[in-house]
C-alpha positions as CSV (number, residue, x, y, z in Angstrom):
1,X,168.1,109.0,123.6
2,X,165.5,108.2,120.9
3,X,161.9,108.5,122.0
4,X,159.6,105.6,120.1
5,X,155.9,106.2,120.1
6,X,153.9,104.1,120.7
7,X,151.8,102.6,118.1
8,X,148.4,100.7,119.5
9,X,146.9,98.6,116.4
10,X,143.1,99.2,116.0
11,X,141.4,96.0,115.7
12,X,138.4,96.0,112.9
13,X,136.5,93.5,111.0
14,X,136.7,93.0,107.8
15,X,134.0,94.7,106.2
16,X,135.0,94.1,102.3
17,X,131.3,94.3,101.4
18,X,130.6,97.9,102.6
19,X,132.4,99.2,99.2
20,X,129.0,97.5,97.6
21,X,126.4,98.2,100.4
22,X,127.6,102.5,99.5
23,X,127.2,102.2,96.0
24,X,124.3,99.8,95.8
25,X,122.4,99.8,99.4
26,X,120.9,103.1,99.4
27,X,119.9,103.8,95.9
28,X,118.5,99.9,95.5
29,X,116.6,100.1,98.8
30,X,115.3,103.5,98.6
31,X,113.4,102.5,94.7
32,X,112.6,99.0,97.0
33,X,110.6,100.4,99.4
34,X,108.9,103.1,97.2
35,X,107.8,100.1,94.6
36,X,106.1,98.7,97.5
37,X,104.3,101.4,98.7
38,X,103.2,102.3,95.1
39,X,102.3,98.2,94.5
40,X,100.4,97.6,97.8
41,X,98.6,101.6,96.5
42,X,97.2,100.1,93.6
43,X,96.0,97.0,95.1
44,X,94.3,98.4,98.2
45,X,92.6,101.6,95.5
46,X,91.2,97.9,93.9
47,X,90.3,96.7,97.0
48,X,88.9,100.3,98.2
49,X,85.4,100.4,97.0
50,X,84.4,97.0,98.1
51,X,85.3,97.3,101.2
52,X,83.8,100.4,101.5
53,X,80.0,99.5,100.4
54,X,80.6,96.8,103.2
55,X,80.9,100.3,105.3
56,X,78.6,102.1,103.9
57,X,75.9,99.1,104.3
58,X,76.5,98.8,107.7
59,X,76.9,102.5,108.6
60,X,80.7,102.3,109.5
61,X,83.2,105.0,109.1
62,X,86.2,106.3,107.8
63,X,88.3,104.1,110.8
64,X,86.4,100.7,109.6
65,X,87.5,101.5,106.0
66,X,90.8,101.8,107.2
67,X,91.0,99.2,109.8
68,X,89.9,96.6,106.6
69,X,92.4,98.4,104.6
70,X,94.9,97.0,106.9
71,X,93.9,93.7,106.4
72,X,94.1,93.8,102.9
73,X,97.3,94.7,102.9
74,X,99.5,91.4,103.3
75,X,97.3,89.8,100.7
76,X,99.7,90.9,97.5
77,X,102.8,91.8,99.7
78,X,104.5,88.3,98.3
79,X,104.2,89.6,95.1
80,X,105.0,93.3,95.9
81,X,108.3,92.2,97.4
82,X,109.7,90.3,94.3
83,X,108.1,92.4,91.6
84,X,109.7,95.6,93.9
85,X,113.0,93.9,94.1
86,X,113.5,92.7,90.2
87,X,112.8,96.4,89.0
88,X,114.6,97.9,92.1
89,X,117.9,95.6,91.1
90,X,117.9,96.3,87.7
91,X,117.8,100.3,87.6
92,X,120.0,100.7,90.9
93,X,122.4,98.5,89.7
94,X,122.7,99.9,85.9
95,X,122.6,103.6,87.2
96,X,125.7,102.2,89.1
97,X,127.2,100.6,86.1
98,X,126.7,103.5,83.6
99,X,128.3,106.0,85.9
100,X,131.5,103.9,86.1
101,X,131.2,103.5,89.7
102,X,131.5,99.6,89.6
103,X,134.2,99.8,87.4
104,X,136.2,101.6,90.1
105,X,135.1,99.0,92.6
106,X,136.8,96.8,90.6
107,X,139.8,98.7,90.0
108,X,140.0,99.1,93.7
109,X,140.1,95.3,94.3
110,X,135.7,94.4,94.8
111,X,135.4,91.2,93.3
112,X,132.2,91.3,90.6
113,X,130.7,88.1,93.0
114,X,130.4,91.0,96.0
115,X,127.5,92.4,93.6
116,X,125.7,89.2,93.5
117,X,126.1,88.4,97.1
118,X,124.4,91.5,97.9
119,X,121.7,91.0,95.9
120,X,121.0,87.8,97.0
121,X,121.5,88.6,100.7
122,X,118.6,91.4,100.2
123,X,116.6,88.8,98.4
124,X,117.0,86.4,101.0
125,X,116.0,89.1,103.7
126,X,112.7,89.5,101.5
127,X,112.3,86.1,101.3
128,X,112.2,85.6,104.5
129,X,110.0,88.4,105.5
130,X,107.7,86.8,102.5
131,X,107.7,83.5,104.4
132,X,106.9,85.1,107.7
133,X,104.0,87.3,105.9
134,X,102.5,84.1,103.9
135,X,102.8,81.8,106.9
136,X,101.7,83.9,110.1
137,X,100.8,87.7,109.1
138,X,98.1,86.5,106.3
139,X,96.3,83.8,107.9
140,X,95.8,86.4,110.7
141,X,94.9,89.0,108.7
142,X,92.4,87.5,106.9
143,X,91.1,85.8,110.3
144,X,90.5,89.3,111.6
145,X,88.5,90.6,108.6
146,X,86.4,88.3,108.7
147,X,85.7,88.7,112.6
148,X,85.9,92.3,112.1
149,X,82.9,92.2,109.3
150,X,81.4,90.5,111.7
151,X,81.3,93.4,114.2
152,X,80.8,95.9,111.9
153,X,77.5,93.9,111.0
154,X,76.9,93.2,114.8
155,X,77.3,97.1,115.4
156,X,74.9,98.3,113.2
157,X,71.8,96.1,114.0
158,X,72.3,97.1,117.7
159,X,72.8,101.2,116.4
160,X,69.7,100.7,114.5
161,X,68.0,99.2,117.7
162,X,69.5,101.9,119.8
163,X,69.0,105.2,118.3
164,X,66.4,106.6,116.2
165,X,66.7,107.5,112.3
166,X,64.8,109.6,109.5
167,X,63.3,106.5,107.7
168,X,61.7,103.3,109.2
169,X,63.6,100.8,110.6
170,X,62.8,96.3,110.9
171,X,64.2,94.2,113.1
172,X,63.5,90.4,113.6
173,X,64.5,88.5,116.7
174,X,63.0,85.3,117.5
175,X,60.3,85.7,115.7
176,X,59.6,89.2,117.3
177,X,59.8,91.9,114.8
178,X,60.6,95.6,115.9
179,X,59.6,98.2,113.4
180,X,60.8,101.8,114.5
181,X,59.1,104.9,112.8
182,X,61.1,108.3,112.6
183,X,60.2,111.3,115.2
184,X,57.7,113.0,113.9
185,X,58.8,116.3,115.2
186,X,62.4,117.8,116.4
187,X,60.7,117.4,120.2
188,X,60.5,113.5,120.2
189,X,63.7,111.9,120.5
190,X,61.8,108.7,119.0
191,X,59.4,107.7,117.2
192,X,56.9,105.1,118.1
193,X,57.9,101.2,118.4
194,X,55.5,98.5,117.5
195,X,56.3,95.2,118.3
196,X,54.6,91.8,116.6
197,X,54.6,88.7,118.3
198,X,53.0,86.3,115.7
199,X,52.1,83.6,118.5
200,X,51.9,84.5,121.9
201,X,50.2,81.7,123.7
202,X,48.0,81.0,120.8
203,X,47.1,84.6,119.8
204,X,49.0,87.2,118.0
205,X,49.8,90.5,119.7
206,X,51.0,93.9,118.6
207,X,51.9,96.4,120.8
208,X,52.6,100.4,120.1
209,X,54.4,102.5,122.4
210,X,55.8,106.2,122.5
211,X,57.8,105.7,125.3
212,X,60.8,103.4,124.9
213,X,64.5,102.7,125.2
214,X,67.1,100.1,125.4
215,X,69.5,99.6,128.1
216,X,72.4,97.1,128.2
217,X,72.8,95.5,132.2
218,X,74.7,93.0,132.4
219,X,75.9,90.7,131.0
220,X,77.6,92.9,128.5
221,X,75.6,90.6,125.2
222,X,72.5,91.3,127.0
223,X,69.8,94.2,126.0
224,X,66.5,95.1,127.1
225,X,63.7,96.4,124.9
226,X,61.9,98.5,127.7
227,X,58.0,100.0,126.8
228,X,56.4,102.2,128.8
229,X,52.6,103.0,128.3
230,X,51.6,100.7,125.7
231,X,48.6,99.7,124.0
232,X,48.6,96.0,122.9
233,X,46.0,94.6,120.6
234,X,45.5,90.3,120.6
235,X,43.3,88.3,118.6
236,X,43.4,84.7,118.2
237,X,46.1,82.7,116.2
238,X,45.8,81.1,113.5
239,X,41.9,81.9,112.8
240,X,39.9,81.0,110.0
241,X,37.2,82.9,111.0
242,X,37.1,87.2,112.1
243,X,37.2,87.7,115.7
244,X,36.5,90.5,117.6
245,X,40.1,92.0,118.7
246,X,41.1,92.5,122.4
247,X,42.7,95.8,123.2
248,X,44.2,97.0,126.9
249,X,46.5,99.3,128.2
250,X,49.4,98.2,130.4
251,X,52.2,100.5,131.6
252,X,55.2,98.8,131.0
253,X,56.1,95.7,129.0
254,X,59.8,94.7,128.1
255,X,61.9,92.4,125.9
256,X,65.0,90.9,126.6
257,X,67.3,89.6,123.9
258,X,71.0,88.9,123.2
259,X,72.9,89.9,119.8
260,X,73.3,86.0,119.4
261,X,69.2,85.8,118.7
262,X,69.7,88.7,116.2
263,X,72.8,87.6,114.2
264,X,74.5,84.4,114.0
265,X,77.2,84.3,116.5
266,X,80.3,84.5,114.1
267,X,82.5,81.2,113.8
268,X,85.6,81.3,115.4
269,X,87.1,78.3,114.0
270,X,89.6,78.9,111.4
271,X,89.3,78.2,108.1
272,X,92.4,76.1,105.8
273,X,93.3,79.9,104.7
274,X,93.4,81.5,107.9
275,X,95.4,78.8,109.9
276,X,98.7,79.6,110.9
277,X,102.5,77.9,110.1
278,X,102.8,74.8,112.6
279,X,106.2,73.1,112.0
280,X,105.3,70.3,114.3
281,X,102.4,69.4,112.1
282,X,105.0,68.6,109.3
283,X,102.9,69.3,106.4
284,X,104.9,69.1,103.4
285,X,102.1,70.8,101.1
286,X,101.9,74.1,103.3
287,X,105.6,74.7,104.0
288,X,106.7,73.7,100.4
289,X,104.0,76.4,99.3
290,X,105.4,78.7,101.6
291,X,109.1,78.1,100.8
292,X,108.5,78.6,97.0
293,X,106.6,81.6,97.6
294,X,109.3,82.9,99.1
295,X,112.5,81.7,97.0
296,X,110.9,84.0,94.2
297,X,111.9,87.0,96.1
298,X,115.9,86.1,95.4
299,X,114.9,84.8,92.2
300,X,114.0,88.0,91.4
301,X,116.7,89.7,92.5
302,X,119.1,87.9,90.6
303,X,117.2,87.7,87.4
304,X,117.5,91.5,87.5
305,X,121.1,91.4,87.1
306,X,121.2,88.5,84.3
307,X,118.5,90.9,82.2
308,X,120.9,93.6,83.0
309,X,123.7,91.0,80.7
310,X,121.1,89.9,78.7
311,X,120.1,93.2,77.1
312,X,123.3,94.6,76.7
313,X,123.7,97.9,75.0
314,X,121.5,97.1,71.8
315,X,117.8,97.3,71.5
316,X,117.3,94.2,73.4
317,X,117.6,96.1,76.8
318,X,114.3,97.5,76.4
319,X,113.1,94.4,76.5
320,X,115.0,93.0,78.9
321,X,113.5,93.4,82.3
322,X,109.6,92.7,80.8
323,X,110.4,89.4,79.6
324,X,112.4,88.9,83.3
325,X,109.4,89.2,85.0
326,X,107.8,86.7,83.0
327,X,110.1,84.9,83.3
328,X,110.3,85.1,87.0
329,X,106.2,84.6,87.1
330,X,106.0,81.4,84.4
331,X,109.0,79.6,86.7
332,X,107.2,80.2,89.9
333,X,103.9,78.6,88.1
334,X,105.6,75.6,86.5
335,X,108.1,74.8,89.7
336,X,105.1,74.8,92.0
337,X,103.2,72.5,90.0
338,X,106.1,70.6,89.7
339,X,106.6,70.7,93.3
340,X,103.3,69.8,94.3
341,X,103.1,66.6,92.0
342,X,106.2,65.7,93.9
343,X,105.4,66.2,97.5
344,X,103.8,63.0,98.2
345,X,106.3,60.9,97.2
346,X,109.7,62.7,97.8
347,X,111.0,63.9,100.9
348,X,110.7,67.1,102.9
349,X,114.5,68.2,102.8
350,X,114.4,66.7,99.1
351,X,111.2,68.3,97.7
352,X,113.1,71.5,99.2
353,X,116.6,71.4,97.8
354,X,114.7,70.7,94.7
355,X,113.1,74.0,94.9
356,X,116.0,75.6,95.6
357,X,117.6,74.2,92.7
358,X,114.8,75.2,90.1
359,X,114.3,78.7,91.5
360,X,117.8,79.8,92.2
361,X,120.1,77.5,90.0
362,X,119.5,78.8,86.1
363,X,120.1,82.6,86.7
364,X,123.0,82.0,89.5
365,X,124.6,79.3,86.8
366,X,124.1,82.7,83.8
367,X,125.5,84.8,86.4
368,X,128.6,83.1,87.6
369,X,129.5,82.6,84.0
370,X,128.9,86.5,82.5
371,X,129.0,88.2,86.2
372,X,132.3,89.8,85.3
373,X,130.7,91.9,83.2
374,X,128.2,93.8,85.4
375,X,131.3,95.8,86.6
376,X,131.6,97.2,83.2
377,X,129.7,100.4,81.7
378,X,127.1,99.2,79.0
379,X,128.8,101.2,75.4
380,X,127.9,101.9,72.1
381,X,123.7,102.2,73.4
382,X,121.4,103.4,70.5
């Protein structure tokens, strides 16, 4: 009696694509996210020493630096991301032509168009995460630099109204100004603290004290300026003529005062640049702004692969991916203003199929007509 085994047939998805995620994925994204990381270097080094004599002028440290650092970041990362992906594209994918191994992806049945659809699936990935930065990251990034400056600003007037320093120190609030000297010795923890008050009931009053401090009670915005053993000196105010001065001792005096009377409290409202995507407010200007800005990234991508036609194996090829990116760069200038002419008259879903159009159709058209030939090895290079 014959004995049959029994055969159990394993279901799996068809996964034609992973031939071309092997060959291309790792190499393509690995020079991707380095790009980036050297791109958003440069710009932040640029950005570095501004933001750090905002520090430096309001005694902040190494963490402030950094924290604005942060918000610096999403400023180029539009850019970044389709400058990253054009270069990325073009060496990945010729280091995979030259060493044959799309050619045996195509001898192995991987249809030249799988190349294309990868590259546009990462550059519509990156477009999307473009959108996403331009839309809600940025506006909130530059929202809290702004409050964050703020602060820092806020910060240092109350450190230099707190704690003592080498040099002498003004402060004006309501038209009471604070001048702080230095200790005069390593046994004061202070130095003295005279306080003006150009019209006091008529007269103008200074008063000198050794003995001083702030303390914060609540609530949290309020400080008091306490005095202890002071000598006040008040004359009349104004005076055309010399008066004799009035001088007395009193044993404490203090001044109340919120950060608010010191520094403007900062504006909370946003600005145009720091408000957020709303789809519900159907503007056509924003979101068609946003969508170009982010239909470069694929762009890019596949304008990699037609320089990669383009320059074949002569001397052209060295000058192939340059004039790419400016070619990339002068279409996203003339399509916007193109675009933006048009968004008053023509119609959301119009105005962006249009976009999608001028962006995307010219290199797709150059690729479906040469693509065949990216799975070939460039020969006879000089």
């Amino acid at each position: 009696m014959s004995q049959h085994r029994a055969h159990t047939r394993r279901f799996a998805l068809p996964l034609p694509r992973l031939p071309i995620v092997r060959v291309l994925g790792k190499p393509l994204i690995l020079r991707l996210l380095l790009l980036l990381l050297v791109i958003e270097a440069i710009f932040l080094a640029e950005s570095f020493t501004t933001l750090m004599e905002h520090a430096l002028r309001y005694d902040g440290s190494a963490r402030d630096v950094l924290q604005l650092l942060s918000y610096k970041t999403p400023e180029i990362l539009d850019l970044a991301i389709a400058i990253s992906l054009l270069i990325a594209t073009y060496f990945a994918t010729q280091d995979a032509r030259n060493r044959g191994e799309l050619v045996i992806l195509a001898t192995a049945g991987i249809h030249w168009g799988r190349v294309i659809a990868f590259v546009l699936f990462l550059g519509t990935f990156g477009g999307l995460l473009s959108f996403l930065n331009a839309g809600l990251v940025l506006p909130m990034a530059k929202f809290g630099e702004r409050l964050a400056l703020a602060e820092l600003r806020k910060d240092h007037v109350l450190s230099r109204i707190n704690t003592s320093s080498d040099h002498t120190t003004l402060q004006t609030i309501r038209d009471t100004t604070y001048i702080a000297t230095p200790p005069q010795n390593t046994a004061q923890s202070r130095g003295q603290l005279f306080v003006f008050q150009p019209n006091q009931n008529g007269n103008w009053r200074v008063a000198q004290s050794q003995d001083w401090q702030v303390t914060d009670p609540a609530p949290a915005d309020t400080h008091i300026i306490t005095l202890q053993s002071l000598s006040v000196l008040e004359a009349p105010y104004p005076s055309d003529q010399t008066k004799p001065l009035n001088r007395f001792n009193t044993a404490q005096a203090s001044f109340a005062f919120q950060m608010s009377d010191a520094l403007p409290a900062p504006n909370t409202t946003r600005t145009a640049a720091e408000q957020m995507l709303d789809l519900n407010t159907n503007e056509p200007t924003q979101i068609t702004r946003l969508v170009t800005r982010a239909l470069m990234v694929p762009m890019a991508g596949l304008l990699a692969l037609a320089a990669l036609l383009a320059g074949g194996a002569g001397p052209w090829r060295h000058a192939a991916l340059p004039l790419a990116a400016l070619l990339m760069m002068s279409t996203d200038v003339a399509s916007r203003a193109l675009l933006a002419e048009w968004s008053a008259a023509v119609p959301t879903p119009a105005l962006l199929l249009l976009a999608l159009t001028l962006y995307l159709g010219p290199p797709l058209a150059y690729l479906l007509w040469r693509g065949e030939a990216l799975m070939t090895p460039q020969r006879g290079r000089s």
